[in-house]
N, C-alpha and C positions, 0 to 999 in steps of 0.2 A: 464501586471500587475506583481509585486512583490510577490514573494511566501512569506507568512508568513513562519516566524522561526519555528514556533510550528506546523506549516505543514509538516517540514522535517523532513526525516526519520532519525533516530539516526545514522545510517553505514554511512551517505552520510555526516554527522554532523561532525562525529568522526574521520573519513574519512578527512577529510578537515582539520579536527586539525593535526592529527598527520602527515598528509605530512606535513603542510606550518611548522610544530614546529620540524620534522628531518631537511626539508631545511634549517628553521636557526639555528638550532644547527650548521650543516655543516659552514655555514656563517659563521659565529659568531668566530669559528674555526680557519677561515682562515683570517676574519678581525683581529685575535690578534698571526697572528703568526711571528711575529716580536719579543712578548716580548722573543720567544725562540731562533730561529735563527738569530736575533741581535745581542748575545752574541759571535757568531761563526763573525758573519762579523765585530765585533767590533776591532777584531782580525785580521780580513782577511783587512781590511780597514786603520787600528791605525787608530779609532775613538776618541773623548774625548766623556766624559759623557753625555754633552751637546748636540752632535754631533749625539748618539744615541738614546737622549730623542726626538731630531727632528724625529730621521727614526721612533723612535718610533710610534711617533703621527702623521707623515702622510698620514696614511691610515686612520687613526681616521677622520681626518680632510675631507678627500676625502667622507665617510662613514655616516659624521653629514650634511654637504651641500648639497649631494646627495638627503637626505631623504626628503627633502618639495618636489622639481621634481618629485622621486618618488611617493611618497603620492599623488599629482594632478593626474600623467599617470594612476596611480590604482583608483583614484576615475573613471575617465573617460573610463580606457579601460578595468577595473578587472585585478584579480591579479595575475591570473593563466600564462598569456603570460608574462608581467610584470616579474614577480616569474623567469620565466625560461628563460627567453633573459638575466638578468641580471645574475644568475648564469653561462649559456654559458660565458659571457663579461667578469666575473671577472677569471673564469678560464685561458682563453686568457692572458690576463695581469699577474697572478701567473706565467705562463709558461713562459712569456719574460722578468720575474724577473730575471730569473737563468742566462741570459745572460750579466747583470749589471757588468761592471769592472771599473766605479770611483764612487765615493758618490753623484754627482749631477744624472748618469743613474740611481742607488739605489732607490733616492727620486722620478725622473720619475715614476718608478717602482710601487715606495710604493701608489703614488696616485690611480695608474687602480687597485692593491688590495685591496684599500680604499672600495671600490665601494658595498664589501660585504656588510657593516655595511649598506648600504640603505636598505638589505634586512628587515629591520627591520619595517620599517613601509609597504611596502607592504604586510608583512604579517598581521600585526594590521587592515587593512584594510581587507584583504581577511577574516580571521578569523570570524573578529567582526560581519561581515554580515550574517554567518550562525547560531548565537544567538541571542537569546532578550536578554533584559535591564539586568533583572536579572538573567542570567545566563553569560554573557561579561565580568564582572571582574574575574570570575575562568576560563573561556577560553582565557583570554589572558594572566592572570597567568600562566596557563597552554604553553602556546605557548611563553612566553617570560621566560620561564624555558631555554629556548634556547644560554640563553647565557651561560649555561654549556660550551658550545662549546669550550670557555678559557680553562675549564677541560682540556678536549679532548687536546687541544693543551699541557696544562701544563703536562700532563700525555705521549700523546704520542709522541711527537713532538721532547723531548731530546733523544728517544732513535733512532730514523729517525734520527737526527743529526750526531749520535755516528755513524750509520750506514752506513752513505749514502752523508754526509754533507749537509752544507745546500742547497744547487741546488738540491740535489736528492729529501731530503724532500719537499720541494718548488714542486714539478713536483709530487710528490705525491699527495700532496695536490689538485695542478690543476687537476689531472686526476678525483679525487672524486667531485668534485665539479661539473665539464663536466658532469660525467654522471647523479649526483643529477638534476642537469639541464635539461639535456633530461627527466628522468625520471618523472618530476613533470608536465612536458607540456604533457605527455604520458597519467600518470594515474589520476592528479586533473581534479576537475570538472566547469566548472566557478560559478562565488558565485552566490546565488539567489535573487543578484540587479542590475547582470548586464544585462535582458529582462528591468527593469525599467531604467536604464541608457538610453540606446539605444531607448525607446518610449519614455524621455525626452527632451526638445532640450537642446542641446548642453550649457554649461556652460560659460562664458567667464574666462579666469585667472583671471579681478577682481573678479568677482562671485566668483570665489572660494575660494579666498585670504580674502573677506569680512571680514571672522571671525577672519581674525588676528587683526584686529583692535581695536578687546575688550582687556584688557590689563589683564582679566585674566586669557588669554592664556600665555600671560608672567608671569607671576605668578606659571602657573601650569609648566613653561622652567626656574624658577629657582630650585626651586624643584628638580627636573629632570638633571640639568648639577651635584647634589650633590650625588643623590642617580646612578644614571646613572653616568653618566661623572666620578667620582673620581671611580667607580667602575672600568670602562674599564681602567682610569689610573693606576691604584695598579693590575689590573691582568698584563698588562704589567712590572710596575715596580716592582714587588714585588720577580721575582725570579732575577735579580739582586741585588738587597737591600740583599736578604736572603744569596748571594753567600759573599759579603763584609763585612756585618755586621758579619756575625755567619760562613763566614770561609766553604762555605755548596759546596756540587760539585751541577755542574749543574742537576742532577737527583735528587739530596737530595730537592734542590731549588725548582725544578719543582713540584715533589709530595706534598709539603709543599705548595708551592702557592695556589695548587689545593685544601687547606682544607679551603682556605680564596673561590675564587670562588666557588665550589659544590654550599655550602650554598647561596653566591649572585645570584645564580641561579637559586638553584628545589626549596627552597623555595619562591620564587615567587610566585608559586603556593597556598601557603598557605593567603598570602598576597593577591590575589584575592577575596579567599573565604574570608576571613576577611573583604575586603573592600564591600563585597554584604551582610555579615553579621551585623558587627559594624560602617558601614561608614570609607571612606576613610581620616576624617579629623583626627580621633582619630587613625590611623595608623601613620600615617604624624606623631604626636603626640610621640608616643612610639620610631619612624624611627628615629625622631633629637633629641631626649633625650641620648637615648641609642646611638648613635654613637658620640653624643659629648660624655660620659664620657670615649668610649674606643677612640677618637683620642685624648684626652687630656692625657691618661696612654699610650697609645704608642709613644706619640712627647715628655718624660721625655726623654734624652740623659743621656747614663751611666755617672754617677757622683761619684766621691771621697769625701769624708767630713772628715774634718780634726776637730775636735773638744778639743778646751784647757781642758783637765779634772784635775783634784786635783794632780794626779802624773802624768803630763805628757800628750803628746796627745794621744785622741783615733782618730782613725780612722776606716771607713767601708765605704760600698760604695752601691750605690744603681742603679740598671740598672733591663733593663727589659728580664729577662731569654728568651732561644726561645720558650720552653714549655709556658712560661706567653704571649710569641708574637705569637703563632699559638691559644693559648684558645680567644686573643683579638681579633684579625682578622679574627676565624670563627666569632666571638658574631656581629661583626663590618659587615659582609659577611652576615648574617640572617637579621638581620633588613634591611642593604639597600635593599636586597630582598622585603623585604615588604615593600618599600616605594617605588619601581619602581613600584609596581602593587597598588599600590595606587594612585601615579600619572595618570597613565594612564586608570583608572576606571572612571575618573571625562570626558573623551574624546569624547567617544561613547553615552554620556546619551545628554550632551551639545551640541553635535554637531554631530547628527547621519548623517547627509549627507556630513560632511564636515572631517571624518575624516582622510581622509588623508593630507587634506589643512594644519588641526591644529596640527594631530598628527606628521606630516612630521616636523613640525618646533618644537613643542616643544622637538620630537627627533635629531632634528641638534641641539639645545641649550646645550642639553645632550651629545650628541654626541663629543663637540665642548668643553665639559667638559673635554672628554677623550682627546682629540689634547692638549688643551692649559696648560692640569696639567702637565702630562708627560716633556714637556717640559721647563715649571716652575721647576719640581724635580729636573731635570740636571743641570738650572741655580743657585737654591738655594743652592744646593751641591757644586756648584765651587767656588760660592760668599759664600757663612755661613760657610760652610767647615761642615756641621753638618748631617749628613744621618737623624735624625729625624725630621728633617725641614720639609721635607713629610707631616707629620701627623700635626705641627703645623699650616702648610696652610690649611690641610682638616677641624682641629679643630676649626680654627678662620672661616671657610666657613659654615660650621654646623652650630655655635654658632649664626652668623646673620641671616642665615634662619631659626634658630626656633624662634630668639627674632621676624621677621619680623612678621611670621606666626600666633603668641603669640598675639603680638600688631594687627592684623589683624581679630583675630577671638571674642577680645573684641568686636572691633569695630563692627563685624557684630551683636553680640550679643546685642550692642544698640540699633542696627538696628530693634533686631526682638523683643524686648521689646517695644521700640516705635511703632511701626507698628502691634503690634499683629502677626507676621506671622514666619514662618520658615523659616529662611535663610541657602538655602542646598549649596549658596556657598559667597565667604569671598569678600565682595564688599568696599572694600581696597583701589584703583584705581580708583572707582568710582568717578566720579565728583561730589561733595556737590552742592546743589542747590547757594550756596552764592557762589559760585568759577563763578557762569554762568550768564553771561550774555545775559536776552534775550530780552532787552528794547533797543538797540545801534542804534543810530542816533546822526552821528558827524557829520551832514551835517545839522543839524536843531541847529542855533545858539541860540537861549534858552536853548535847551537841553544839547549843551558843555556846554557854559557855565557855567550855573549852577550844573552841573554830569559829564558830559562826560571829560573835559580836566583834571579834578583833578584824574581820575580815568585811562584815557592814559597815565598820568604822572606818575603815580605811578608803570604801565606797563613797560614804558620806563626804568625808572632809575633802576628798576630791569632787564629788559633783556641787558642792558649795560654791568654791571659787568660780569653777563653768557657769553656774546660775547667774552669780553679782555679776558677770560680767555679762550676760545676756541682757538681764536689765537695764545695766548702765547704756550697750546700746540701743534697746529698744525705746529707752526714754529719752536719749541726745536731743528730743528734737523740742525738749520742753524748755532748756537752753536757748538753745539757736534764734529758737524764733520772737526769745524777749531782746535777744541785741541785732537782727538782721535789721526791723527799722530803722535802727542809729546807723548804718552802715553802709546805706542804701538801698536796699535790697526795696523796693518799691510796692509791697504786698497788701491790700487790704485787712480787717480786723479778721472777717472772716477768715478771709485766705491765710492769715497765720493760724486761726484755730482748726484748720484743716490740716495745716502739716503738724501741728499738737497731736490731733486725733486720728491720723490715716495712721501709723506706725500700729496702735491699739488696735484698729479696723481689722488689716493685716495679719496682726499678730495671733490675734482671734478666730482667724478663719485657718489657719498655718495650725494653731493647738488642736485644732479636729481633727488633723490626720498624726503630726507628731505621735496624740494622745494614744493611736492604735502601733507606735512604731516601732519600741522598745521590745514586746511578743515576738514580731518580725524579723527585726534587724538583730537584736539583742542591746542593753543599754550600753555598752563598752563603747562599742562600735557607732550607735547612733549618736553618746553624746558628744565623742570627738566629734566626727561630722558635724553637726550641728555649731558647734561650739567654733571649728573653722571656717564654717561657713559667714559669721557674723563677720571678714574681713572684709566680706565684699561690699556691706554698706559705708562702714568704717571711711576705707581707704579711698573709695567713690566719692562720700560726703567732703569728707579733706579736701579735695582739690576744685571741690562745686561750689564750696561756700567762700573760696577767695575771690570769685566775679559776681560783683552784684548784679553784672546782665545776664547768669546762667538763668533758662527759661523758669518761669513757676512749673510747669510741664515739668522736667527735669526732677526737680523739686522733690513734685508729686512722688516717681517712682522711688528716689532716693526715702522716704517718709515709707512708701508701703513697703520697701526691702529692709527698714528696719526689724519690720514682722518679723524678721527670721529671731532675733530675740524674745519676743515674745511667745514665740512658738516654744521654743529651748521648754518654758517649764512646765508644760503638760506630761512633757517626755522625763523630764528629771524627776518631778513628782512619784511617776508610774512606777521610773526604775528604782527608788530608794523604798518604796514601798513593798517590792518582796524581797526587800533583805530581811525586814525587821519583825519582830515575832507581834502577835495583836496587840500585847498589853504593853509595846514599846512603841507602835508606829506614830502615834500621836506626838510625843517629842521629837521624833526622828524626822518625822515631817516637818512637823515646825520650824525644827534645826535647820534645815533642807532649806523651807521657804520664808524663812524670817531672815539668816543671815545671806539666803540669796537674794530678797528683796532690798539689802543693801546697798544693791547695786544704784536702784534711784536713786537715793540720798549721796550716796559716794560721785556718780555723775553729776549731782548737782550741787556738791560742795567743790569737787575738784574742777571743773571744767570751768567756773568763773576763774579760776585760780590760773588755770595754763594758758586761758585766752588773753591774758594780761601780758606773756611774756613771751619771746622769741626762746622758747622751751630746748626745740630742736632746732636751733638753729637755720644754718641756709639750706636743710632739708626738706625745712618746714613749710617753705614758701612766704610769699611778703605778706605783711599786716593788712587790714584795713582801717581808714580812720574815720573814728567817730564824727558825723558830720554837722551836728547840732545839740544844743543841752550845753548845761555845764559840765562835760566833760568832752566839748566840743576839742580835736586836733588829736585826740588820746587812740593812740592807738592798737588793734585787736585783732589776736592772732587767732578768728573764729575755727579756724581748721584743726586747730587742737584739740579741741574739743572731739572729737571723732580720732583723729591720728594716734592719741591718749593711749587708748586700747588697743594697740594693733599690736606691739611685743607681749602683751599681757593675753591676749586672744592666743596668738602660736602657742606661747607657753602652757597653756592651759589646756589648748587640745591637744596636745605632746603626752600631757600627763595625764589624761582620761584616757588615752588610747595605751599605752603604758602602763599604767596604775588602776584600772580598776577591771568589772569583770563580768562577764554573762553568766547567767542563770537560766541553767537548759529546760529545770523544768519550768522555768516561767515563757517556754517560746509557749505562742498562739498564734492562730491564722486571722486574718478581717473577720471572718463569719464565727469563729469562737467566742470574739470580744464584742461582735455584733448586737449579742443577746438584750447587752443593756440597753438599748434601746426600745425594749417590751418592757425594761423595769419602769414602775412610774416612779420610783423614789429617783430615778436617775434625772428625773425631768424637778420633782421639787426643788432634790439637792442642786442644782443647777441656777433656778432661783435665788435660792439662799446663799448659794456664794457668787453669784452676782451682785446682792445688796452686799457682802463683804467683801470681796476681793477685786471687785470690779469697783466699785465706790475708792479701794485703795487707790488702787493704778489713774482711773479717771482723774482723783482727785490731785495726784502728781504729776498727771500730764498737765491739767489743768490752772493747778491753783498760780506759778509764777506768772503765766501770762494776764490770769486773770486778775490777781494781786496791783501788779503791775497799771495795768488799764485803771483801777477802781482806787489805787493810790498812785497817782502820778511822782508824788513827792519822793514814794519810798522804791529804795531799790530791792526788790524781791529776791534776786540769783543769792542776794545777803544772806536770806532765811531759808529758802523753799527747798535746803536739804533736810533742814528739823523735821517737819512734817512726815515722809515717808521712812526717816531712821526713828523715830518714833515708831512708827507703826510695823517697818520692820523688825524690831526687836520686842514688841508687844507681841508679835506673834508665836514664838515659843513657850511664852507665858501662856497663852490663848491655850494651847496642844497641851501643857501641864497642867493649867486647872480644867480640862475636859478630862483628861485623863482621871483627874482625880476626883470629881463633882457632877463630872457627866456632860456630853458636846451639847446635849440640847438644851438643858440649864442655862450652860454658860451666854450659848447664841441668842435666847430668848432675852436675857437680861443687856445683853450688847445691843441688840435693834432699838432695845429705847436709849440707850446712851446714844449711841447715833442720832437719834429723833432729836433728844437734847439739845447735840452739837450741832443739827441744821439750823435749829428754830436760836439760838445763840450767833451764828454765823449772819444771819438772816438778822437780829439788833442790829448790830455794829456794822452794819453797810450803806454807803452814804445815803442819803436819802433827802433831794430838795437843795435847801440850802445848808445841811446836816455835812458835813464833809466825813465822816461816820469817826471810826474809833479803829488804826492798824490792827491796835495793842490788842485790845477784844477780837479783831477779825481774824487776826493769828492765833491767838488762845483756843477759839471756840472750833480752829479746825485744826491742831494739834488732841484737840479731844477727837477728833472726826477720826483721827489719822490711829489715837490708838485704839479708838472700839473698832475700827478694821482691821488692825491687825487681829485682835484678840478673837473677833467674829474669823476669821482665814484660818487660825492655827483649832479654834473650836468645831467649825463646821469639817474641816477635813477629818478629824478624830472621829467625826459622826458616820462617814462615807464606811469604812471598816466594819466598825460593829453593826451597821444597820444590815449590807449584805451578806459579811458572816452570819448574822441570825437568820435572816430567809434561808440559807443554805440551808444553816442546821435543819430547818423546819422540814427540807426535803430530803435529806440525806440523814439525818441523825446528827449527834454529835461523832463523825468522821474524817478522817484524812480527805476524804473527796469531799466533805462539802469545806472544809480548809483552803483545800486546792483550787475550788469553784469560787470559794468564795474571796481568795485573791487575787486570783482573775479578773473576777469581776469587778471589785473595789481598784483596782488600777486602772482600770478602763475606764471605771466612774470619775474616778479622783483628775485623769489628764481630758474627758470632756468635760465636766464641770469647770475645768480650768480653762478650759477654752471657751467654753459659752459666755464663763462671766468675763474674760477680759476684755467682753465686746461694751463693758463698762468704761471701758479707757476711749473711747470710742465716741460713747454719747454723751458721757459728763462734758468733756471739752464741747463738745459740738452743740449740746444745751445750751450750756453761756453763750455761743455765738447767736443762735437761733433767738434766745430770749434775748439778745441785748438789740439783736432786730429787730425783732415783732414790738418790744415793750420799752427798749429804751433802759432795761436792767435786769439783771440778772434773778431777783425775786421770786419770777414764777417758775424757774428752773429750780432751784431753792424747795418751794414748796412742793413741786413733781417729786423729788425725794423723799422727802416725810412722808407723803403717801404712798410711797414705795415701800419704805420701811415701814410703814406698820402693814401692808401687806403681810412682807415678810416674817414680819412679828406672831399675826394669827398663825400663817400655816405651820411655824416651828410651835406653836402652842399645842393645835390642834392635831400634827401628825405624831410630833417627838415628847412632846416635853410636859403633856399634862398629866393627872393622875392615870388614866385611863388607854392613854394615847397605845393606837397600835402599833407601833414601833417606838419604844422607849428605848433613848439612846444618851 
């Protein structure tokens, strides 16, 4: 049994506070000591700005990710071991920092000191268990006073520097940490849930994950990346900013940072007590008020004013003193104080068993605030040229979390007028009963009929639009990287074929989870999210590709965050797939993923087109110019390319969230949808639409830059939208004649048309002193392009009917094997989509590979033909022959 809180003794209480809140003070310390001795390696390195906003935020990033992991290990094992194995670890890793001599071992580095910032929720966890309800928001105020610890760093850290450099300081730091380490596994005591842990059984990771699936735990991790996240960003950034701007030595910088931290800190404490006093929603309240008006008076940039007066001009100017910049940034430093301990007051009351599941994630969101500003800072500063650009992104961040928050807490207040009752949290996210669907039978022809098709259709033509646009950015980077050479952008063959193929990489391992999320979440819901989430590489990408010294590093992340598009159509697949009755879903799919895959071709017809022109204007940010070639001086506005989509992105999650709908009986758990992975057809059909759908996507990541290279003469961005609008509109066609001829027919007869168009592909390629044939090279993969589409819209037709019949086979012809059997076929349909788009992935990355090893692309060429006829037998042999056991 569990000791009641109120049973324990106050020293044992107290006790437990102030260790777990010295250990993360120490943390906390050593997770931000980068914003001090990054100054010295910036030096020791010749870093750029951008260069150091990376090392800045790598341990952030190591620190936010960490924290769900941790938070599960602490619910299951307590916190006390937990607590001290991760202090020993990060120690370790401090100590092998000091031995870094180039910038890739640094960022190694910077990841194992990441590792502190986890300490953050195992102590949330440890903590929270030795209080009740009403006394856990002042003891974790209390105990999330801890992020002083930046203090600590900004205070003592520059004179360690002066002293000792930075290796000494570094090894100082480790040494204190080691033995805080030892010491807390010495003298803590384990909390008084872990006897009830251990007489419970065991959890499974869903179980404990469950509660992420209410969305407002996302809610309580937006929050939290502003109050949190910009907070860890400005302790790092701010004693540089203070050394540039105001002219400050590094020790001047330091004790000044330290007046903005203190405050983001021990008042937290206060911020606790507040949120057990006046409720945490009217903190929230006061948190985004007052920090939007001090980030809107610190992002003013000193200004000259020239005014025509009666004799003459006047002139004055107006900027903001440092005395006005230290009074703003304490005032800015106290409130988000109280709004981290407001945040996390809503944790423990919602989710007393699960606090480390939800506090773990909503502090990686946080967390993950601190990684991604820091490194926005350095980008803004090299693109704006403006040091207060800073506060303009914190200001505009503020500003829509309190309008959200505003609009949020009407709506509950509807809520609790209608209902009579008291709503103690903001049900925003919530599904409206008119959004849900719980009458759905596409398979009782009265019922389409008359309801159901008008109402599929209205689904469809809205996740259509969401898809194109998924694509278009999951593919931006097959653009980019045929004009970044001209541009300056310094990258090796490979290294562009990398940021071709890292987007697919991503994208592919993102459709794994996607493909189980629509059961979950329900599709309304997940595809807006999803669908707004594609701004964050968008509007990232825009401002990184107007400096040709933004790192390759950079680069990288920007290329794997396009994944979030690629992920998009596992989930969109899933959920169009129980609208439509059996003997429709094969066009409905197709429909689905033929005019969504026009998203490639539309990015790669459009995005030549708006890099030509100053689109948007002085919004848009300034050109680059072409630096060599005959189209040397010509210059190119590459950030449109990406900027393109960002009003068409809102819009489009506006109207999915809006306009379409959940289907109740289509929820599922992880373990319901699990099963397919006993199916073995889950694993062929997986296969098979890797040689087709992955052969798509690859080959349009692929084919411009590759074109490109293998004709120097010709300019590719000219053609290389025909290719995939080709193939996506081949793919409807694909879905109609399986439907009407049968999916395994049609796939069989498509892998040798593919064969065809390799060994075609494969003539017309230069060869010696052969300068090859464009004209052929373009033809023979314009065939490539539509026997993939037609293989995409055939093989998904096959996923249906194959585990509809297994059903039958166990169930009868029944409603329940119906119902099993679209379960499972949605499950099938968004992993297969994710397995094979790890084809976008290795086609580009073959052409690099082979054009290294062999000096041309041929024997990557022939890899495929022998792929395809793989694939050939096994659709012979499982689907498609006389005999076959699963004829489809």
């Amino acid at each position: 049994m569990a000791t009641p809180q109120s049973q324990l003794s106050k020293f044992d209480r107290y006790r437990a506070l102030g260790l777990s809140t010295f250990a993360f003070t120490l943390c906390f310390a050593v997770w931000t000591i980068f914003s001090i001795i990054g100054i010295q390696i910036k030096d020791d390195f010749n870093l750029t700005d951008t260069q150091l906003g990376l090392l800045m935020a790598t341990p952030i990033l190591t620190g936010s990710v960490s924290r769900m992991f941790l938070g599960i290990w602490t619910d299951r094992l307590g916190g006390r071991w937990v607590f001290g194995v991760l202090m020993l670890t990060t120690a370790l890793c401090v100590y092998l920092l000091t031995f870094a001599n180039s910038y890739a071992m640094l960022l190694v580095g910077a990841l194992g000191v990441g590792l502190a910032g986890g300490a953050f929720i195992v102590g949330v966890t440890y903590t929270s268990a030795w209080f009740d309800s009403k006394q856990q928001g002042t003891a974790l105020g209390i105990f999330g006073a801890g992020n002083v610890g930046s203090a600590v760093t900004n205070f003592g850290a520059p004179f360690l520097l002066v002293a000792l450099g930075w290796q000494g300081a570094a090894q100082v730091y480790a040494t204190v940490i080691g033995i805080m380490g030892i010491a807390f596994i010495v003298l803590a005591k384990e909390d008084p849930l872990t006897q009830q842990r251990r007489a419970q059984p065991k959890q499974s990771f869903m179980e404990q994950m469950a509660p992420l699936a209410e969305l407002r735990v996302w809610r309580f991790s937006l929050y939290y990346f502003f109050v949190f996240g910009a907070f860890v960003a400005l302790a790092l950034w701010l004693p540089h900013y203070l050394m540039e701007v105001y002219d400050l030595s590094i020790q001047e910088a330091g004790i000044i940072a330290a007046l903005y931290t203190i405050p983001a800190s021990l008042f937290r404490v206060l911020g606790g007590w507040m949120s057990d006093k006046y409720g945490a929603r009217r903190v929230m309240y006061w948190t985004l008020i007052a920090s939007a008006v001090c980030t809107f008076m610190l992002s003013y940039p000193s200004t000259e004013y020239i005014v025509q007066g009666v004799d003459g001009e006047i002139r004055f100017q107006f900027e903001v003193t440092l005395t006005a910049f230290v009074l703003l940034t304490f005032v800015l430093g106290f409130f988000m104080s109280l709004g981290k301990a407001a945040v996390f007051k809503h944790i423990p009351v919602y989710y007393p068993k699960s606090v480390g599941a939800v506090g773990g994630v909503v502090g990686m969101i946080g967390g993950l605030g601190g990684f991604l500003l820091p490194l926005t800072f350095g980008m803004l500063n090299d693109v704006i040229g403006v040091w207060q650009s800073v506060f303009m992104l914190l200001f505009a961040i503020t500003v829509i979390s309190l309008l959200w928050m505003h609009f949020s807490i009407l709506r509950a207040e509807r809520v609790e007028i209608k209902s009579d009752t008291t709503s103690t949290d903001l049900p925003e996210l919530s599904t409206p009963d008119y959004y849900t669907l719980d009458d759905w039978r596409p398979e009782d022809k009265g019922f389409w009929e008359s309801t159901g098709k008008k109402i599929a259709t209205r689904n469809l033509w809205i996740s259509i639009p969401n898809l194109f646009l998924a694509f278009a950015v999951w593919t931006v980077w097959s653009i980019l990287v045929v004009k970044m050479p001209q541009l300056g952008f310094t990258y090796s063959s490979n290294e562009l074929f990398w940021l071709a193929a890292l987007p697919a990489l991503s994208g592919a391992t993102l459709r794994i989870f996607y493909s189980f999320m629509v059961p979950i979440f329900g599709g309304r819901r997940w595809t807006a999210i999803s669908t707004a989430s594609l701004l964050i590489p968008c509007i990232w990408i825009g401002f990184a590709v107007q400096n040709p010294d933004t790192p390759y590093m950079i680069m990288l992340i920007l290329a794997l965050l396009c994944g979030f598009g690629g992920g998009n159509f596992s989930s969109s697949m899933a959920n169009i797939s129980f609208f439509y009755p059996q003997k429709e879903k094969g066009a409905a799919l197709g429909m689905n993923a033929g005019l969504g895959n026009l998203g490639v071709s539309g990015m790669q017809l459009l995005a030549p087109l708006v890099i030509a022109a100053s689109v948007f204007g002085p919004f848009g940010g300034d050109p680059l110019v072409i630096q060599e070639g005959a189209q040397a001086g010509t210059e190119l506005w590459l950030q449109n390319a990406a900027f393109l989509w960002v009003p068409f992105i809102a819009i489009a999650a506006v109207a999915a969230w809006f306009g379409m709908n959940d289907i109740s009986s289509a929820k599922a758990s992880f373990s319901d949808q699990a099963v397919i992975f006993k199916r073995s057809h889950n694993w062929i059909m997986s296969i098979l639409y890797l040689g087709t759908f992955g052969s798509f996507i690859g080959f349009a990541a692929g084919f411009p830059l590759l074109s490109g290279m293998l004709f120097p003469e010709v300019d590719p961005t000219k053609y290389a939208f025909l290719g995939p609008l080709v193939g996506a509109l081949a793919r409807p066609a694909g879905g109609i004649l399986a439907d009407k001829l049968g999916g395994a027919r049609v796939t069989f007869w498509n892998f040798l048309l593919m064969i065809v168009g390799v060994l075609g592909v494969i003539y017309f390629l230069p060869l010696g002193e052969s300068a090859g044939n464009f004209g052929g090279f373009f033809a023979a993969f314009l065939v490539l392009f539509i026997a993939t589409g037609i293989g995409n819209g055939s093989t998904f037709r096959m996923v249906p009917v194959i585990f509809l019949n297994q059903r039958k086979r166990v169930h009868g012809d029944t409603d329940q094997a119906v119902k099993e059997g679209n379960k499972e076929s949605a499950a099938v349909i968004g992993f297969i989509s994710a397995f094979a788009a790890y084809g976008g992935f290795f086609i580009p990355k073959s052409y690099g590979t082979s054009i290294a090893l062999t000096g041309g692309v041929s024997a990557a060429l022939y890899c495929f033909i022998g792929f395809y006829a793989v694939c050939t037998l096994m659709t012979w042999w499982f689907y498609s022959r006389r005999n076959a056991p699963n004829p489809c």
